[in-house]
Every structure is written in C-alpha cells, then in structure tokens.
C-alpha positions in Angstrom: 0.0 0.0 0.0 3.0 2.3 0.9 4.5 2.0 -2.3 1.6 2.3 -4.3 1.0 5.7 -2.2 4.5 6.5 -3.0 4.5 6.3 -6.9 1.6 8.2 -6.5 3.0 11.0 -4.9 6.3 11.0 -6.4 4.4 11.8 -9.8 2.1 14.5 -8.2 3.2 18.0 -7.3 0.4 20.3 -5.6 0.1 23.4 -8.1 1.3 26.5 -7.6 -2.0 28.3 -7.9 -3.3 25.5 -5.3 -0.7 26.3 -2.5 -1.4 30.4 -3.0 -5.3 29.9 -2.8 -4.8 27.2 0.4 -2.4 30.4 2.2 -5.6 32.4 1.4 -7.8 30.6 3.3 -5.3 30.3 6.3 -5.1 34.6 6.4 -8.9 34.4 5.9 -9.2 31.6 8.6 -6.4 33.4 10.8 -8.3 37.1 11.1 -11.7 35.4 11.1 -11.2 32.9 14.6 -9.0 36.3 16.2 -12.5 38.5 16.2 -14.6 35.8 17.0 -12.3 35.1 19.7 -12.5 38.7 20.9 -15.9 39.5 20.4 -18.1 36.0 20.1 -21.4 36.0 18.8 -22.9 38.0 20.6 -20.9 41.0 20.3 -20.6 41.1 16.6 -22.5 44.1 15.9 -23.1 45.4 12.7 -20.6 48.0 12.8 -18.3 45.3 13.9 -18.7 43.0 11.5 -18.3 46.2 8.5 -15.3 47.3 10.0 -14.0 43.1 10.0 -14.9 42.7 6.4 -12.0 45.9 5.5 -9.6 44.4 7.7 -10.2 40.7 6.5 -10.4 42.5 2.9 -7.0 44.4 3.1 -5.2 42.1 5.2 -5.0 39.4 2.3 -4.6 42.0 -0.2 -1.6 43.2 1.5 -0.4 39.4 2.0 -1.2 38.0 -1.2 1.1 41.0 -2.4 3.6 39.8 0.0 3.4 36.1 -0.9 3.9 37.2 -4.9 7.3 38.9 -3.2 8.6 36.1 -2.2 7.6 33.4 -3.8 6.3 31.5 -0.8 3.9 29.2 -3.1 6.5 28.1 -5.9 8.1 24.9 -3.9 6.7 21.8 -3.0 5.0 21.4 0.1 6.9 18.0 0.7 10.3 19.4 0.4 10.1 22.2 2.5 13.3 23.4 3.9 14.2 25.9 6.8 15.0 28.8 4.1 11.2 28.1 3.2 9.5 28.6 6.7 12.0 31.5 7.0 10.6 33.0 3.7 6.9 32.8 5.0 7.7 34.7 8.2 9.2 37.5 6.4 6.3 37.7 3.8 3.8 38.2 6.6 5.7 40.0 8.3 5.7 42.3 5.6 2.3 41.9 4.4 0.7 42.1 8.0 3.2 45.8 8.6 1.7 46.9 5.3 -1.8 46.7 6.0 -1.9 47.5 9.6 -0.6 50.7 7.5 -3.3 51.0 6.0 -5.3 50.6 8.3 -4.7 53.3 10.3 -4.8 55.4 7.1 -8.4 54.4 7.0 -8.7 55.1 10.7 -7.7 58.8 9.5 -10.3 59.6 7.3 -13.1 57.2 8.6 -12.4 58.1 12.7 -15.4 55.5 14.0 -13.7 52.6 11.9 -11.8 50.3 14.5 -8.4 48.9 14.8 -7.1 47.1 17.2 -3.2 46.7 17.4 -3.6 43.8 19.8 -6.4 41.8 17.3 -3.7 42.6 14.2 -0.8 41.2 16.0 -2.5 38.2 17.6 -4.2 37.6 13.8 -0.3 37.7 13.1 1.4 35.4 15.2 -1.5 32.8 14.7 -1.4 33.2 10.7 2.7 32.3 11.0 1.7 29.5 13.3 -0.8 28.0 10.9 1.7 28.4 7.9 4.4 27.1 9.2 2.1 23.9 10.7 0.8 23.5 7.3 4.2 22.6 5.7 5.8 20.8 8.6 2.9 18.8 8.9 2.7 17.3 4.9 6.5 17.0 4.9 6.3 14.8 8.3 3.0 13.1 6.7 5.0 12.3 3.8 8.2 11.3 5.2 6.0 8.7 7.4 4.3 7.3 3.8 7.3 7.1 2.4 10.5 7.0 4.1 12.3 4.0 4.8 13.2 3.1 8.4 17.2 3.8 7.6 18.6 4.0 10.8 20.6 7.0 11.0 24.3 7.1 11.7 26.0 9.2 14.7 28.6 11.9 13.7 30.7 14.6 15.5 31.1 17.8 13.4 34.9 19.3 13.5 34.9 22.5 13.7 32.6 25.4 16.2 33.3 28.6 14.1 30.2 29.4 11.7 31.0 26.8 8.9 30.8 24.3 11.4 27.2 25.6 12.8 25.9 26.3 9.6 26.8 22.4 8.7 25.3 21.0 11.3 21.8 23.0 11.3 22.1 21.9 7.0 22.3 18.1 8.7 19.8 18.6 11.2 17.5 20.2 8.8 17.6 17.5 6.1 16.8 14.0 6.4 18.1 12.5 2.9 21.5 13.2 5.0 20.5 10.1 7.5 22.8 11.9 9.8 22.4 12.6 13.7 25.2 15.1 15.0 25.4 14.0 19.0 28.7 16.4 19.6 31.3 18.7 18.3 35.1 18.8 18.3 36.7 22.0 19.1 41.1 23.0 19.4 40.2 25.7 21.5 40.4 25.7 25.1 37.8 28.1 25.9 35.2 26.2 23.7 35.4 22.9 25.5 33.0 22.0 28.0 30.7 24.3 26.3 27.5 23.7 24.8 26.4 24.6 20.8 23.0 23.7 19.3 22.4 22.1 22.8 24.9 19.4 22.0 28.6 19.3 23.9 31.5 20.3 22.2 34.9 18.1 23.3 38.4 18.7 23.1 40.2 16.8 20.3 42.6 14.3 22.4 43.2 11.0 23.9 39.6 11.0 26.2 37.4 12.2 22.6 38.3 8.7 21.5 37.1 7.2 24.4 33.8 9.7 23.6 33.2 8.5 20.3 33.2 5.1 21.3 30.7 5.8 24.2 28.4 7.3 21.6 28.6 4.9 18.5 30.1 7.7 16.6 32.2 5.6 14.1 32.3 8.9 11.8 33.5 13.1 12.0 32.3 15.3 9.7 35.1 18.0 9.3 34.0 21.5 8.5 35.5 23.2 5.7 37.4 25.8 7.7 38.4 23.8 10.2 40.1 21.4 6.8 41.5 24.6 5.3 43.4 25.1 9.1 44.8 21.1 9.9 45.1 19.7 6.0 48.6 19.5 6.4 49.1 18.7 9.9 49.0 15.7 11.4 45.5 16.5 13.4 43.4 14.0 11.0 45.6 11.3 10.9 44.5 10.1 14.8 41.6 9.9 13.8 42.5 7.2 10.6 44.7 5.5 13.3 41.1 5.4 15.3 39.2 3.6 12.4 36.8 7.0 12.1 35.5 8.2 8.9 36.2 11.2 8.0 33.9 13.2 5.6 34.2 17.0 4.3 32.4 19.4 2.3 32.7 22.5 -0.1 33.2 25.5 1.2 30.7 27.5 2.7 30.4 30.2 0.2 29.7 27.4 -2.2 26.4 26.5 -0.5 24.8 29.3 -1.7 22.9 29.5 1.8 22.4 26.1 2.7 23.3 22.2 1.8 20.5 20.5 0.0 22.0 17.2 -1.3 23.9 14.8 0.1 26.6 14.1 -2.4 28.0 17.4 -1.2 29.6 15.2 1.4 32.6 13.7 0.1 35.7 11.6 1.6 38.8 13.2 2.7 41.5 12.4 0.2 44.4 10.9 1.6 46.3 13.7 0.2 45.2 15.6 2.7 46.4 13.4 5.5 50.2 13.7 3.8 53.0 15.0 5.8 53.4 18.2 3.6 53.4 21.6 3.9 51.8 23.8 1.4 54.0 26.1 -0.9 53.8 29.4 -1.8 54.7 30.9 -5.2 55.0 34.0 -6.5 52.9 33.7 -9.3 52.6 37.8 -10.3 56.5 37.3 -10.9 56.1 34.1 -13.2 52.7 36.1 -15.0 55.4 38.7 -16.3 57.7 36.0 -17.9 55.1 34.4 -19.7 52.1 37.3 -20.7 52.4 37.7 -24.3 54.6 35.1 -25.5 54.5 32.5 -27.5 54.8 29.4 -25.2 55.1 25.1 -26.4 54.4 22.8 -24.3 55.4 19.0 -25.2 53.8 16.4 -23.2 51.0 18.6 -23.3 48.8 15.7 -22.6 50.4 14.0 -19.7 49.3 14.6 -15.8 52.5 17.3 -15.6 52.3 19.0 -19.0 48.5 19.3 -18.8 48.7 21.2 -15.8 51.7 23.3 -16.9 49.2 24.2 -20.1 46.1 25.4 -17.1 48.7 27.9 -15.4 50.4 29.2 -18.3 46.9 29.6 -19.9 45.9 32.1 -16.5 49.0 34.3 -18.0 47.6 35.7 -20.6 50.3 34.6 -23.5 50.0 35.3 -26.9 50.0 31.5 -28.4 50.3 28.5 -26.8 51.4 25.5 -29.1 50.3 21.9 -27.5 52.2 18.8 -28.4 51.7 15.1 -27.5 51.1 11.6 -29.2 48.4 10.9 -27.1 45.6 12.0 -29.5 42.6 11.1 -27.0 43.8 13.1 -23.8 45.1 15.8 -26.0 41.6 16.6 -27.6 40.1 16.5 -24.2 42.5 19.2 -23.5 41.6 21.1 -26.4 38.2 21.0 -25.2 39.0 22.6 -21.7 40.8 24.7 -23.3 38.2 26.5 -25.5 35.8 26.1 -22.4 38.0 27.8 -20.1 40.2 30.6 -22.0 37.9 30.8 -25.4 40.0 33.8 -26.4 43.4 32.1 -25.9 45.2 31.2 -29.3 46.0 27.5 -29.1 47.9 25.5 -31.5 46.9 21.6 -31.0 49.5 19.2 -32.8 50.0 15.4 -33.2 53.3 14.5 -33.2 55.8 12.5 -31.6 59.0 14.8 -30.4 61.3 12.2 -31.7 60.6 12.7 -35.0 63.4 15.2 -36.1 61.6 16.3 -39.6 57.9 16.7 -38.2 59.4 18.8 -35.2 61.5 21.6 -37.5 58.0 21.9 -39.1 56.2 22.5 -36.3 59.3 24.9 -34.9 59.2 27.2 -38.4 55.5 27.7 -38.0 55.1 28.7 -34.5 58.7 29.8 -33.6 58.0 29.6 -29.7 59.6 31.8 -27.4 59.3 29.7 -24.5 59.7 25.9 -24.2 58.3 23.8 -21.5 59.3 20.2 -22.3 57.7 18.1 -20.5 57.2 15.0 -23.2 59.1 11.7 -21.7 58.2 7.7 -21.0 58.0 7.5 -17.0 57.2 4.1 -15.9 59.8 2.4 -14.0 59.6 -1.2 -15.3 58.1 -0.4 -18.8 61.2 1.4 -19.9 63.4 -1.4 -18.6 61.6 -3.6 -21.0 61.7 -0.9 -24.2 64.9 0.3 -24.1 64.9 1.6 -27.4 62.0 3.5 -26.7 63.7 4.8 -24.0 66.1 6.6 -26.1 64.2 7.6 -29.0 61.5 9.4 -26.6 63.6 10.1 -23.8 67.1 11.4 -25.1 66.2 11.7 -29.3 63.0 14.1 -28.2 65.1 15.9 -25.8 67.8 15.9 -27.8 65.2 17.9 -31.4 63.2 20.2 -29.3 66.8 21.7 -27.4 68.4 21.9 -30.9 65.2 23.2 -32.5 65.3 26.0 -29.6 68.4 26.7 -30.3 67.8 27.0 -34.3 64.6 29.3 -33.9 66.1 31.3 -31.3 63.8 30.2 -28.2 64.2 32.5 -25.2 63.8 29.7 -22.4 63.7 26.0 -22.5 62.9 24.2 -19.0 62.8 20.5 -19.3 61.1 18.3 -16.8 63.1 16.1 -15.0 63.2 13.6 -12.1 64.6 12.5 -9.1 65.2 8.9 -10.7 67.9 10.5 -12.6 70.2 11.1 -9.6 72.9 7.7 -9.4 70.1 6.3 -11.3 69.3 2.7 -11.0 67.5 2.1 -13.9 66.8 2.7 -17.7 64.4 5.3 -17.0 66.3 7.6 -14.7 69.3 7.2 -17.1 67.6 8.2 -20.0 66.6 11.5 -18.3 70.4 11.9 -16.6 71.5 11.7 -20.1 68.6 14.8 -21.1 70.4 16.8 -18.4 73.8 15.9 -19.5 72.8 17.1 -23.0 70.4 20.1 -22.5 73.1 21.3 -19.5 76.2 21.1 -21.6 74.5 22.4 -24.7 73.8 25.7 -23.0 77.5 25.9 -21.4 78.6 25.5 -25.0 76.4 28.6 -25.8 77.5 30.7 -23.6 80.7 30.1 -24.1 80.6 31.2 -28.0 78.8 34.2 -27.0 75.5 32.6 -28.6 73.2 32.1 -25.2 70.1 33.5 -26.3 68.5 30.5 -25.2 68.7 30.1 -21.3 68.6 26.2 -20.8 66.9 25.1 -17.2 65.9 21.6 -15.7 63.7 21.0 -12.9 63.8 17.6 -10.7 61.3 16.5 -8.5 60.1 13.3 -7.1 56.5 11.2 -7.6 53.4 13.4 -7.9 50.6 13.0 -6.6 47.6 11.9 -8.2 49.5 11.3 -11.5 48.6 8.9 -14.3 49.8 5.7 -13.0 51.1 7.2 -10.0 50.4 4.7 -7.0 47.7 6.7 -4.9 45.2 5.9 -7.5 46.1 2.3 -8.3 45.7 1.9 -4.9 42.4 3.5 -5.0 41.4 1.4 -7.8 42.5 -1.9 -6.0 40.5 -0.7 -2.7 37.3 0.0 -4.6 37.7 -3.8 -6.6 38.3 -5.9 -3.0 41.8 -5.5 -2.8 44.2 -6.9 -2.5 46.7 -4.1 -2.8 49.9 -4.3 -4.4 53.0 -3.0 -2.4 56.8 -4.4 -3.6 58.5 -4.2 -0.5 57.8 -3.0 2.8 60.2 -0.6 3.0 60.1 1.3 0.6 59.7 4.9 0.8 58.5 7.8 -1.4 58.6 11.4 -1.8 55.2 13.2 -2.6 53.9 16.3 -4.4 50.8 17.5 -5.7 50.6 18.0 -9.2 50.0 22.0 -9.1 52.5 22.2 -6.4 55.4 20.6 -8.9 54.0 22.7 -11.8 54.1 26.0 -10.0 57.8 25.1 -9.0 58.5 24.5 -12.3 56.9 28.0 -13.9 59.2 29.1 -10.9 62.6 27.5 -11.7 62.2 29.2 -15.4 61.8 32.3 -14.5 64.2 33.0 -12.1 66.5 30.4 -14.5 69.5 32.3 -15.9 70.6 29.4 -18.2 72.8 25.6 -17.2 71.0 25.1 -13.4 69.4 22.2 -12.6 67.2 23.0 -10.1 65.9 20.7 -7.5 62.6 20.9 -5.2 61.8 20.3 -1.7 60.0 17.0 -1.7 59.1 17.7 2.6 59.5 14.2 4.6 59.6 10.8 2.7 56.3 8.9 3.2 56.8 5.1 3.5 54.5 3.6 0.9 53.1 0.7 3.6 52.1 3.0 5.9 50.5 5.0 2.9 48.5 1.7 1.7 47.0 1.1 5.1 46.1 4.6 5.8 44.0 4.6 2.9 42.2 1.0 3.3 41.5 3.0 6.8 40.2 5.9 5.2 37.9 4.2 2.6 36.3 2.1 5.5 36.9 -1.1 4.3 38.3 -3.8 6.8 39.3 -7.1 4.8 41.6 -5.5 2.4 44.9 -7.5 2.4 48.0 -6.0 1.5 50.7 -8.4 -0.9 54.0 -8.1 -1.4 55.1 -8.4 -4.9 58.8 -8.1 -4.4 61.0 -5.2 -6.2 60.5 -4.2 -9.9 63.2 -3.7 -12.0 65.4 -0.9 -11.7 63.3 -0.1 -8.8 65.1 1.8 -5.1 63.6 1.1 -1.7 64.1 4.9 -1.7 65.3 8.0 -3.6 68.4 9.6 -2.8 68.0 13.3 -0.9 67.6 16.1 -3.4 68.0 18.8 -1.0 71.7 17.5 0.3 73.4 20.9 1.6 76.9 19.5 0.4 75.5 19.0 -2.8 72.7 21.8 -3.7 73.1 25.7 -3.7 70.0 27.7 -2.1 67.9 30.3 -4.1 65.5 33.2 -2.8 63.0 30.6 -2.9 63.4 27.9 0.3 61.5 25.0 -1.4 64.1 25.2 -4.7 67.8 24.6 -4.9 70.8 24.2 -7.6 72.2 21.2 -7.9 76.1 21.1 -7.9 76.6 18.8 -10.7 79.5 17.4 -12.9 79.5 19.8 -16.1 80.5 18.0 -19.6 81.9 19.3 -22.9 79.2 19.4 -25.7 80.9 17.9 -28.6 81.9 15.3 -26.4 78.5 14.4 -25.4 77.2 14.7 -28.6 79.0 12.3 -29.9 78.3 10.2 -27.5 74.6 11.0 -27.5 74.6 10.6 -30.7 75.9 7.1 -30.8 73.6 5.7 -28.8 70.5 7.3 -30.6 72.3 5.0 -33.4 72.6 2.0 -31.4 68.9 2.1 -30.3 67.8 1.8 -33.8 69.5 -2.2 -33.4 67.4 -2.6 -31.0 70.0 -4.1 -29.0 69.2 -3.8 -25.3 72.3 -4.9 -23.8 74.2 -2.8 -25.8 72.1 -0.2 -25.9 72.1 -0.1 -22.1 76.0 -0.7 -22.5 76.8 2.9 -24.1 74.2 4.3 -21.5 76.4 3.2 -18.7 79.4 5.2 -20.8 77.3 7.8 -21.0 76.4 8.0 -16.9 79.2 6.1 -15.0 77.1 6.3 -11.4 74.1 4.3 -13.2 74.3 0.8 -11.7 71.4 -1.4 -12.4 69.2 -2.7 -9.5 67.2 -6.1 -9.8 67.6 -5.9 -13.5 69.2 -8.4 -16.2 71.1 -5.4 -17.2 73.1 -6.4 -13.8 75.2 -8.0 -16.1 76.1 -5.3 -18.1 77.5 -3.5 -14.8 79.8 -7.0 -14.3 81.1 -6.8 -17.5 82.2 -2.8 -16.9 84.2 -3.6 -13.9 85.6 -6.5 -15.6 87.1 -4.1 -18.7 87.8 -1.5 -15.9 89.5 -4.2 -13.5 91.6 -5.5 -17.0 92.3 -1.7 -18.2 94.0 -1.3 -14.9 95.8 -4.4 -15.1 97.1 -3.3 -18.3 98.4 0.4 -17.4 100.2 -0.9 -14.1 102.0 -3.8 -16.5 102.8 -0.7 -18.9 103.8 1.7 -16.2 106.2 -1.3 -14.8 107.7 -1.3 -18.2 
C-alpha cells in the first residue's frame, strides 16, 4: 500500500495556484477565529462585523502581495526546507506591517472605523503559526508514507566557528543526510566543556576517543574551515589510526545559503592526510615572464604538462602551441581549453618529439619563445623492458626540441626532470640523466661562444601526486575492486607532491632560470608507501583488504636519494628550490656520444644499448635488473684496463 501511495505521490506536485489559494484561506481563517475570539457571537455588531470585512479584505490583499514577493507558493510542500518557513515569516511580516498601515490610514479619514493593534498582531502570530504547521505537517505526513526506516548514523562535526554551525543546522535540517550530530570537536580551550545547538563540544585528544566510542560515533564530519586550518598537519591522521570516517564538504560560500544534497559530502582524500606543507609561489612574478609570448608545451597531454598548459593559460600569452602523441587526452585538453580561456590562441599538434623532420616543421611555424618540455616515457619497469624507446622518446625528443630551440632562437627551454635520474638505478632515470647531460652542456657551449640566447633550465622532482599511474590511484582502484593491494616491499619509501605544487615550481625555476642550473625541489618528509597503503584501506572504511608483497620491480630503489643535500645543492631566494652542484660535460663530447647511442637504439640491442648508456652515466648501476650484467662486464674491462696500465707503467 505504501509504495503504491508512494509512486503516486512522487508523480504528483500540488500546483502552484493551489498552495497560493490554500495560504488564502489560512489569512482568511487566521483574522476570522481572532475577532470571534474577541468578540463572540454576541458581540458582533453590525458596525463590527463592516469594519472586519475591510480588515479581512486588506489584510490578504496586502499578503497575497507579499506572498507574490517572495515566492512562498512556488516549492513543493513535501520538500520544505528551513529557508522556506523563514521566507513565510518575512512575507507576513511584511504583508501584516503593510496593512496595519493602511489601516490606520483608514482610521484617519473614517475616525469610527476600529483597529485594534492587539487583534492585528495576535491575527499575526497565529497566521505564522498556521503556515508554518501546514508545511511541517505534509513534509512529516510524507516522510512517514514514504520514508524507509534507515537508521541513522551518529557523527561529531569538527569545527565550532560558523562553517561548522551552519553544517550542522544543513544536517539537522535534512533527512536525505541520515545523519544525527550527538557532539562537536573544538582546538580551543575556551570552547570545551561548552554547549552549541544544545549538544557538547569536546576537546580533540586522547579522552574524545574514548567519547566516540561511548556514543557509537564511528564517523567526524570536518568542516570546511576547520580542513582549510589542519590539512597539512597531522591532526586527521588520529583519527585514521582510530578507524573514524572522516567526511568533508565545499566551502561555505559554495552553499549558496544552505546544503540541499547529500553528495556534497565527500571523503577526505588521503592527500590531505600527507606530511606536507603547502607552498607558496610567487605567481605575479612568473605572469610577467610568460604574458604575451608565445609558449610550447610537449607532453601537453600527460598529468604534468596538462597542468603546466592550465597555469600558463591564466597568464595571458600570446599563443600556446600543445604537443603530445596521445591524441585522446590531448583533444580533451583542447576541449577545456576553449571552455575555459575561449580567447586564448591554441595550437593543437599530433606529433611524436622524436621525430626530427615533423618537429622543425612544427618549430618554423610557430617559432615559440618559450619551451616547456615536458614529453618523456615514466614508468619504471616499462622502460626497462623498451629500451629503445627509452632513447628515441627520452634522449632523441630531448635531444630535437633543445636543438630546434636553439635553431629558432627560443628565449627559455625548462625540461622536466626527475629525481630517478640522480645515481640512477634504472633505464628510466638514465635516459633523463642523459637529457640533463645534454640540454646542460649544450647551453654551457652557448654561452661560451657568445651565442646564449636560449637560457637552458631543468627541474627535478620526485613522484606526484595523483598522476597517471602514479600509486595513490592504483591503490584507490585496487580498494574499490576488494583489494588486495599491491606493495613491492615493505620498505620502501617515497617522496610526494601535488601536481600544481610541482607545476608551479617548475613555472618558478624558469623564471628565475638564468641558463645551465638544474634545479631541485623540496619533496618535505619521505612517506613510507606501507604505511600510505593502510592509511588509505582505513580511510575508505573497508576492513578485509589484504596487502601483498610483490617483491621489487626492475630498476626499482627502496628509496630515492636526498635532493635537497646541503653538500650537494646551492640555495635560491626561494626555500622550497635549490641548484644542484653537478658534474659539467663538454658538448661535442657528449654529442658524440649522444649521438651514438641514438644510433645504437635503432638495433634494438638492449644490452648494448644499455652498455653505451652506462658510458654515457658512469654512477648508473642497475638494481634487480638483467642489465646487472652489463655492470659486471664494466668492472671487468675497468679491472683489466687497470691491469694493463700498471703492467705498462712497470715497463
């Protein structure tokens, strides 16, 4: 029977017209029952009953008015919210001041009509009454037909400023939240102990765990100031370590007055719950670099050159000239792009940067000023497997879009680096240690033939957060599929950065770039990735996903060597980026060399290929890799080179 009353309902709205004319009757009903109840039967005169008739007659008038003003008719009596009954006290407030008005303007020229102040008010106070009745009453009648009986869950709100108050009177007033708040958290002393919305509000240490037990309270809603304040301290994580759920929400000037749907409740991520603190960039300073030129981005496509393309776009430069092989992400781009900054000139290209022909074509059309390349092959373990790819992406690509700058008289080229490529360990971190090598030496050679109109800069940083491929989301995938999740060792460690964070740094590092620095970025505190995994089956709520240990991948470190090594960096005005004191080269010496292995990639002979790599970057020793061998065979030519110049020296 419920159900059938249900479909019923949900496919019936009360018209408009129906809910004015029933708010007529009430003000009719209202300032009839006040005179009766003042002057009963008996002492409704005739005068009496003349002088009702105008007061009935103008009262409505006035209220109707009133009701047109604000609109008090034009939602559905079943989803009445707070902002609703609020909206019918101020229309008759204002319709009831209006023609009490009038009234006494009557009064003025018609002294023997009667008014009474005290009838007009009571008439008042009952009509609100009545009103507000009406629309609590079918909401609750229709609730009872049709709600489930959902048992609804117990939550502390975090946070006692007015983002706090406001989020839990938009709870309390909205049962499609199934929420009851029993308490609120508070990290000031003087609001402990105290009392808000007749509910307690506790301190947040050892005892509030004890609290939430002793209440079923299994989740905390956290406002969205109080996030904004303890993001990047380690207030939330007790609460992870607790098994509590923690939830957030927009903030409050996204409400636009209230929250009406649930979905505006959303997990906090556990980037949030990272040890990191935010950075700060002086982005007026990077604006001024970048307004008005004509900027390229390769890699346009991927997590970091996307990104790069949103904050270069925000500068106002003339052209920007997109680049990538990735056709699907790229057109997504394009779309942003033309949703966000329609007036921006965009230049959206297909090609692959290792293609030396399609590249000087692209370069003589657009001549770009500024050059963020950012186009590379990441993965760890893929690259050990395509070596040749490796080199032809990697080093080749590099290797076209530095020369091209150089040809077309570029004003900056940053490259995107990483932190794989310090004493890397694998074919990956190589290939981009050779990239430095090249772009580094190429600019020294500039300079010193008086050519260095091109300023050459690379930036190195560590794993970013939230990056294709990147772990946080595999792991979110594996969490939401059952688990188990994946971990290779456990003790392994990472460093972590958000992926406008790194970009920012980036735009950063090329402006204040003069030309040949390398430029390295705080990562803040290593996170150990174990400790990362079960934090997040913690966060998501789930309690039976395993973790495995899948042993080591190829060329893969338990962790990353320091970037931010005082012996080896050089500070800059900006605490969060230094210059890495690196070995310089000679160019035509590592061209040569560059060169030659370009050559030996197209054999696609791994070993060897790998072979003039490690002639290339003495300090790369392979780690849990085949290419092991290759570093045996090394130090047996070194060990026999020796042996051969001590024999000759004892000649």
């Amino acid at each position: 029977m419920n159900k059938l009353i249900e479909n019923y309902l949900s496919k019936r709205v009360l018209p408009r017209m129906s809910i004015l004319l029933i708010d007529i009757v009430i003000v009719l009903f209202s300032t009839i029952t006040m005179y009766f109840l003042r002057f009963g039967f008996e002492g409704m005169t005739l005068q009496i009953r003349i002088d009702g008739i105008t007061v009935t007659f103008i009262t409505v008038f006035f209220n109707v008015i009133a009701f047109f003003v604000f609109k008090t008719f034009s939602g559905v009596l079943r989803f009445s919210a707070f902002s609703d009954l609020v909206k019918i006290i101020y229309a008759l407030t204002l319709g009831y001041v209006f023609a009490f008005l009038c009234l006494l303007l009557v009064k003025t020229f018609n002294p023997a009509f009667a008014v009474s102040s005290t009838i007009h008010f009571a008439t008042y106070v009952l009509n609100v009454m009545l009103m507000v009745f009406s629309r609590i009453v079918v909401k609750e009648v229709y609730e009872a037909v049709t709600g489930k009986p959902v048992k609804a869950t117990n939550i502390f709100i975090y946070g006692t400023k007015q983002a706090g108050i406001s989020l839990a009177k938009a709870i309390r007033g909205n049962k499609e939240f199934k929420y009851r708040v029993v308490g609120f958290i508070s990290d000031e002393e003087n609001m402990i102990g105290k009392s808000l919305l007749g509910l307690m509000v506790h301190g947040n240490n050892e005892n509030l765990f004890r609290t939430l037990e002793t209440k079923d309270v299994n989740t905390v809603i956290v406002s969205p100031q109080k996030m904004e304040q303890i993001k990047n301290s380690p207030s939330l994580e007790k609460f992870i370590d607790h098994n509590i759920s923690l939830l957030t929400t927009a903030p409050v000037n996204e409400w636009n007055g209230t929250i009406t749907d649930k979905e505006q409740l959303k997990d906090i991520q556990i980037e949030d719950l990272l040890p990191r603190n935010p950075i700060n960039i002086n982005m007026k300073e990077i604006a001024a670099h970048i307004e008005g030129k004509r900027v390229m981005v390769t890699g346009a496509a991927g997590s970091i050159g996307s990104e790069i393309v949103r904050q270069v776009a925000s500068f106002n430069p003339y052209r920007i000239i997109l680049i990538d092989q990735a056709e699907s992400p790229l057109h997504d781009l394009r779309l942003e792009i033309q949703k966000k900054w329609m007036e921006l000139k965009t230049s959206v290209i297909v090609a692959d940067v290792g293609n030396a022909s399609r590249m000087e074509r692209i370069f003589a059309k657009t001549r770009p000023q500024y050059i963020f390349h950012a186009a590379a092959y990441k993965h760890v373990p893929m690259m050990e497997d395509n070596v040749s790819e490796s080199i032809q992406t990697n080093v080749l690509g590099t290797k076209n879009v530095a020369d091209l700058a150089v040809k077309y008289e570029a004003e900056k080229f940053v490259m995107v680096s990483t932190d794989k490529a310090v004493n890397p360990s694998n074919v990956m971190g190589c290939s981009k240690r050779i990239c430095e090598i090249y772009v580094q030496s190429l600019g020294k050679h500039l300079k010193e033939t008086g050519r260095d109109f091109t300023q050459f800069i690379t930036t190195r940083f560590g794993n970013v957060l939230g990056s294709n491929g990147s772990v946080i989301p595999l792991f979110k995938e594996q969490i939401k599929s059952g688990g188990p999740i994946t971990v290779t060792h456990p003790e392994i460690i990472r460093y972590f950065m958000t992926i406008p964070e790194a970009c920012q740094l980036v735009l950063e590092a090329g402006s204040m770039g003069e030309g040949g620095e390398i430029y390295l970025f705080d990562m803040g505190k290593p996170v150990k990735i174990l400790d990362l995994a079960k934090r997040m089956i913690r966060l998501s709520g789930s309690k039976n996903v395993k973790i495995e240990f899948t042993g080591l991948r190829h060329g893969e470190k338990l962790y990353e060597e320091l970037l931010n090594d005082a012996e080896n960096t050089k500070p800059t005005h900006h605490d969060k980026i230094m210059i890495a004191q690196v070995r310089e080269y000679e160019y035509e010496k590592v061209k040569e060399k560059v060169d030659a292995l370009i050559e030996v990639s197209y054999e696609y002979d791994d070993m060897r290929t790998v072979k003039k790599m490690k002639e290339i970057v003495p300090e790369f020793h392979s780690i849990n890799s085949p290419y092991e061998a290759v570093d045996k065979l090394l130090e047996k030519l070194e060990e026999n080179e020796t042996v051969k110049n001590q024999a000759a020296f004892s000649i």
